[in-house]
N, CA, C and O of each residue as an XYZ file, in Angstrom:
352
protein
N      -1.455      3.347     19.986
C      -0.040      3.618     20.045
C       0.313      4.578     18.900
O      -0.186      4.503     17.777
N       1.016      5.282     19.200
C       1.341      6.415     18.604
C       3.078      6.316     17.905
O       3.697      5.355     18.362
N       3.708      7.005     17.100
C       4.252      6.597     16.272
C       5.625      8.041     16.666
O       5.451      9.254     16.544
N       6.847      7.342     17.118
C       7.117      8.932     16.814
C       7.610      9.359     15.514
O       7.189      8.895     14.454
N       8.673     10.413     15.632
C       8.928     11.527     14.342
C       9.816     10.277     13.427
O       9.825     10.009     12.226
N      10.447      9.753     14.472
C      11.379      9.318     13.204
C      10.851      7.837     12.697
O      11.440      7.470     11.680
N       9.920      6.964     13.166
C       9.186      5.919     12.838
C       8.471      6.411     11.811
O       8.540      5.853     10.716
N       7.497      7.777     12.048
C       6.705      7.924     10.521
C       7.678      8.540      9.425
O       7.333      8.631      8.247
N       8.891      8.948      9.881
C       9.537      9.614      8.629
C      10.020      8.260      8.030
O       9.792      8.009      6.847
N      10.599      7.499      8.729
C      11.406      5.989      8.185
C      10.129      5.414      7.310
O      10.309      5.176      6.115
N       8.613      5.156      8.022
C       7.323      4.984      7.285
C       7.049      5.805      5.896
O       6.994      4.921      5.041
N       6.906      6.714      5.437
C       6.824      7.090      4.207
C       7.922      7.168      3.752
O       7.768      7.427      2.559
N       9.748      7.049      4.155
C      10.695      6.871      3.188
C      10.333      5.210      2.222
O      10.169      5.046      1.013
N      10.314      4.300      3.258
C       9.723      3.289      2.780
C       8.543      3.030      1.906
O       8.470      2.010      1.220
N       7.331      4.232      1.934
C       6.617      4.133      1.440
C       6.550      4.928     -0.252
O       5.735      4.848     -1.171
N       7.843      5.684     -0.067
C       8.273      6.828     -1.362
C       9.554      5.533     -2.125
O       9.965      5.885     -3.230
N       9.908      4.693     -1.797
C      10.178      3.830     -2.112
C       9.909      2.867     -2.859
O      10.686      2.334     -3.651
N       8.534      2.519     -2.609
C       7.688      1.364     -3.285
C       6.939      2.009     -4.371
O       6.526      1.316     -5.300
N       6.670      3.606     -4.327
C       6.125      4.313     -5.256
C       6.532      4.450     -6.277
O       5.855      4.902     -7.201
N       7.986      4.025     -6.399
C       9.200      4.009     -7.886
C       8.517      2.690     -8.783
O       8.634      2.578    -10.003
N       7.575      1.459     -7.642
C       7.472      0.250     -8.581
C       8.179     -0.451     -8.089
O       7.428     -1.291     -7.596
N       9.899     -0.923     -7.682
C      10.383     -1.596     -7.677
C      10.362     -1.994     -5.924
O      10.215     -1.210     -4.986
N      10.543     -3.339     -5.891
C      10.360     -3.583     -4.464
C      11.811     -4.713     -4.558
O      12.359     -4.691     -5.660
N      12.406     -5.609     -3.568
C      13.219     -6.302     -3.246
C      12.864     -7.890     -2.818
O      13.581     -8.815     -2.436
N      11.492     -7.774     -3.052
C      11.118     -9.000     -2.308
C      10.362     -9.467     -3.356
O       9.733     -8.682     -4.067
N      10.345    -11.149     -3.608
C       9.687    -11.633     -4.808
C       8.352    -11.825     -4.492
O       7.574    -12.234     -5.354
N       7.886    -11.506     -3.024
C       6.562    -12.006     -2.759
C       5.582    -10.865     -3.503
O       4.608    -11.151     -4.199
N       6.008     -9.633     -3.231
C       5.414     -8.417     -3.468
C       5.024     -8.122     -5.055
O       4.216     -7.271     -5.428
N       5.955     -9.226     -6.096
C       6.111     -8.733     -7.203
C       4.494     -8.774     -7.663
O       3.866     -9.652     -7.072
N       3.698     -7.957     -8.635
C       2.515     -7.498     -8.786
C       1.450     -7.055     -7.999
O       0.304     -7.171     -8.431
N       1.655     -6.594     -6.974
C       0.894     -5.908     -5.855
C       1.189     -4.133     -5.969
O       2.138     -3.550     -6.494
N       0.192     -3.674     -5.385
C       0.396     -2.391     -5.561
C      -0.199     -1.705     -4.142
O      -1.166     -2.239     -3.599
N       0.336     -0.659     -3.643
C       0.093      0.195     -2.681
C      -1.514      0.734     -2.907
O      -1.946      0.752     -4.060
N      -2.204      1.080     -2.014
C      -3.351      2.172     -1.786
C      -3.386      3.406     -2.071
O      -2.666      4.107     -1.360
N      -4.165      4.090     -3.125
C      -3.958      5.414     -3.209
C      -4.074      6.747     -1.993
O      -3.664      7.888     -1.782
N      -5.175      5.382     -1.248
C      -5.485      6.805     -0.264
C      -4.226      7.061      1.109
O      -4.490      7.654      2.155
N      -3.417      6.699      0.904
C      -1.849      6.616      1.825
C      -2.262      6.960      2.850
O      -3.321      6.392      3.120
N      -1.847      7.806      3.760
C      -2.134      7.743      5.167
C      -3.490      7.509      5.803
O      -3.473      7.263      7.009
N      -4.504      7.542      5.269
C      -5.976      7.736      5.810
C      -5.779      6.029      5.602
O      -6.593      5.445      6.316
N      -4.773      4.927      4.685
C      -5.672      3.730      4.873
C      -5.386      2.961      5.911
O      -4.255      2.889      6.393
N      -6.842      2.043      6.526
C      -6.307      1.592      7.857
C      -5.455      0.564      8.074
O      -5.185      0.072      9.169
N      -4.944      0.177      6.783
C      -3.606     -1.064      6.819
C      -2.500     -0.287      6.880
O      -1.465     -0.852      7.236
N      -2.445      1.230      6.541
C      -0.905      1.874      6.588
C      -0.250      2.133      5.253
O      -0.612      1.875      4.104
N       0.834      2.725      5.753
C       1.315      3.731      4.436
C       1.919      2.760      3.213
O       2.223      3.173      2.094
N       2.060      0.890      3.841
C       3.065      0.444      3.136
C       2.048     -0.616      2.859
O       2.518     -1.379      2.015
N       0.863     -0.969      3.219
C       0.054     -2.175      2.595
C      -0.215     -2.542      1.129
O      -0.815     -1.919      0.254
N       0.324     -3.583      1.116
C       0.057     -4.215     -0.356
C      -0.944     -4.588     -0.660
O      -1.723     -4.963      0.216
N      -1.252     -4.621     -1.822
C      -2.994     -5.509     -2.184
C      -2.737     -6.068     -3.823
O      -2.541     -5.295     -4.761
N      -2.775     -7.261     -3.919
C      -3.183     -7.922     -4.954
C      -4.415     -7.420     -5.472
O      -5.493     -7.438     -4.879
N      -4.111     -6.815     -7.011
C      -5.489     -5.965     -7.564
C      -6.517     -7.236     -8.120
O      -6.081     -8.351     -8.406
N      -7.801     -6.886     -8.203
C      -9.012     -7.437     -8.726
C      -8.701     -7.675    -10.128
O      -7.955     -6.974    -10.811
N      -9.214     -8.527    -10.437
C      -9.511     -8.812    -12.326
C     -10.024     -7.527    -12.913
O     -10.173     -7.514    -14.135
N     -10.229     -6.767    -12.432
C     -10.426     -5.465    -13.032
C      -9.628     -4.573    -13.076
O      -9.890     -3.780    -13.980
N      -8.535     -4.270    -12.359
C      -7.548     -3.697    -11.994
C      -7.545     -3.220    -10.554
O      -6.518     -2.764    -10.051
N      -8.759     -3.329     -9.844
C      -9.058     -2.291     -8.422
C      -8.837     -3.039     -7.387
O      -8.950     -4.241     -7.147
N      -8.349     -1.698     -6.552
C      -7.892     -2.860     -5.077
C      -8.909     -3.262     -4.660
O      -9.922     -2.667     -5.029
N      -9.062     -4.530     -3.646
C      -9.976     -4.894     -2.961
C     -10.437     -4.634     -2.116
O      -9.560     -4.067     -1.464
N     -11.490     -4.636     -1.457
C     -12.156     -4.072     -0.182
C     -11.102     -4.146      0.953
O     -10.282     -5.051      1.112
N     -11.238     -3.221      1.588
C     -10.782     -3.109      2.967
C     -10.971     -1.807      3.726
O     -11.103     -0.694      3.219
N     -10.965     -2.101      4.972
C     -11.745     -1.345      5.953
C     -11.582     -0.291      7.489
O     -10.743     -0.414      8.382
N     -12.183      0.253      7.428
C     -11.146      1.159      8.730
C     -12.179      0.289     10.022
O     -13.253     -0.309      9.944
N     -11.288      0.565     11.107
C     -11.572     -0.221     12.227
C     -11.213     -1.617     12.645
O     -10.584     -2.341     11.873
N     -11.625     -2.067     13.962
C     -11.274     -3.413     14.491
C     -11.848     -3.979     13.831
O     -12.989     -3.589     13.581
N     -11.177     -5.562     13.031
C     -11.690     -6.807     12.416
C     -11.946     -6.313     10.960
O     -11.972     -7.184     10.091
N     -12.129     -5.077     10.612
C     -12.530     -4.201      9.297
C     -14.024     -4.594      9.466
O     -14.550     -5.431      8.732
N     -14.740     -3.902     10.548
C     -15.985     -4.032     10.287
C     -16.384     -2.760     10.454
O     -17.440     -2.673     11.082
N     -15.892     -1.710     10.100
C     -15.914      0.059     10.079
C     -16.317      0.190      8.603
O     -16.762     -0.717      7.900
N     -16.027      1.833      8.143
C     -15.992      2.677      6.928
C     -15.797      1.839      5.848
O     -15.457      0.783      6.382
N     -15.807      1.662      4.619
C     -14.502      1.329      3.846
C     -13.510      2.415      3.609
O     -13.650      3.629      3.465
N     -12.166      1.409      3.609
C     -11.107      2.896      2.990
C     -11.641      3.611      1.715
O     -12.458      3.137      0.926
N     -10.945      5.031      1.635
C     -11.480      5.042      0.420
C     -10.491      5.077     -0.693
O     -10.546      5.805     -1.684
N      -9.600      4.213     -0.405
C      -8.983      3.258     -1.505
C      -9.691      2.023     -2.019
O      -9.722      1.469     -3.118
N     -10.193      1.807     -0.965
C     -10.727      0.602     -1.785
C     -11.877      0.281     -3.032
O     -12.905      0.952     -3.115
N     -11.625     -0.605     -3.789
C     -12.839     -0.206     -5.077
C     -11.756      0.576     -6.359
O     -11.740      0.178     -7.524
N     -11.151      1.402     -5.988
C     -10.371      2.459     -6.547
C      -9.212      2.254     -7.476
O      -8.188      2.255     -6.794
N      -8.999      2.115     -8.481
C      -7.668      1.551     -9.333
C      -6.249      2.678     -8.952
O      -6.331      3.901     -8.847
N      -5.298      2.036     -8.835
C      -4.127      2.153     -7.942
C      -3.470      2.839     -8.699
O      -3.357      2.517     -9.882
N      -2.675      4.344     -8.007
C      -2.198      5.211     -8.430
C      -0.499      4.994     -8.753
O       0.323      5.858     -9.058
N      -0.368      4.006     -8.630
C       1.373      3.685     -8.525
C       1.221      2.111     -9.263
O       0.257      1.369     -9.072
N       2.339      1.808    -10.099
C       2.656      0.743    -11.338
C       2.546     -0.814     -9.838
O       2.901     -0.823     -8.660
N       2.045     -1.624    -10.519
C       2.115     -2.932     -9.503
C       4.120     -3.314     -9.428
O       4.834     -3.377    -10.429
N       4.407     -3.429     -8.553
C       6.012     -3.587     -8.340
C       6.595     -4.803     -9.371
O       6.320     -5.869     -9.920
N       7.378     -4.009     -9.224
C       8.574     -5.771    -10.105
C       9.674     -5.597     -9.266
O       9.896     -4.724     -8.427
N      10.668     -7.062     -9.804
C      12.147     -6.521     -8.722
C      13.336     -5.694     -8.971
O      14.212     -5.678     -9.836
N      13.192     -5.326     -8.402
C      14.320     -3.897     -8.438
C      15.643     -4.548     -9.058
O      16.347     -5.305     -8.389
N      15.949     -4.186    -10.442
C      17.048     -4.764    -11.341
C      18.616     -4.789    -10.393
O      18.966     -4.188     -9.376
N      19.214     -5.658    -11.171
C      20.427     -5.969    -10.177
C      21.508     -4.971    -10.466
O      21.674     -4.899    -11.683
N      22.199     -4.280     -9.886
C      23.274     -3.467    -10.648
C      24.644     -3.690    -11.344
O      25.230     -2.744    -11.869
């Protein structure tokens, strides 16, 4: 399934969004986006709880993730892990 114009534009507004750090939701707070953005196979907006090392965790292109690895994964994350977006 294919995505149209204004689903992927609404998709990376959302995703230029989370890139500031701040997110709205308390679940998200210390998670961080994928560097490799569109190529990863969870999508432009997948979160990942980083490793004790700082690096995202494995994950994978294809059905079940038994494909490639992304090549985010392994990779320490180009954008601050989120906090909640201060109240005004």
């Amino acid at each position: 399934m294919t995505m149209t114009h204004e689903q992927s534009d609404r998709e990376w507004q959302m995703r230029e969004d989370l890139e500031t750090g701040f997110t709205d939701q308390e679940w998200a707070v210390g998670y961080v986006l994928c560097p490799a953005r569109e190529k990863c196979p969870n999508g432009l907006r997948a979160l990942f709880k980083p490793l004790k090392g700082g690096r995202l965790p494995m994950h994978r292109h294809g059905l079940y993730g038994g494909g490639e690895p992304c090549a985010g994964a392994g990779q320490k994350p180009t954008t601050p892990p989120l906090q909640l977006r201060p109240a005004l």
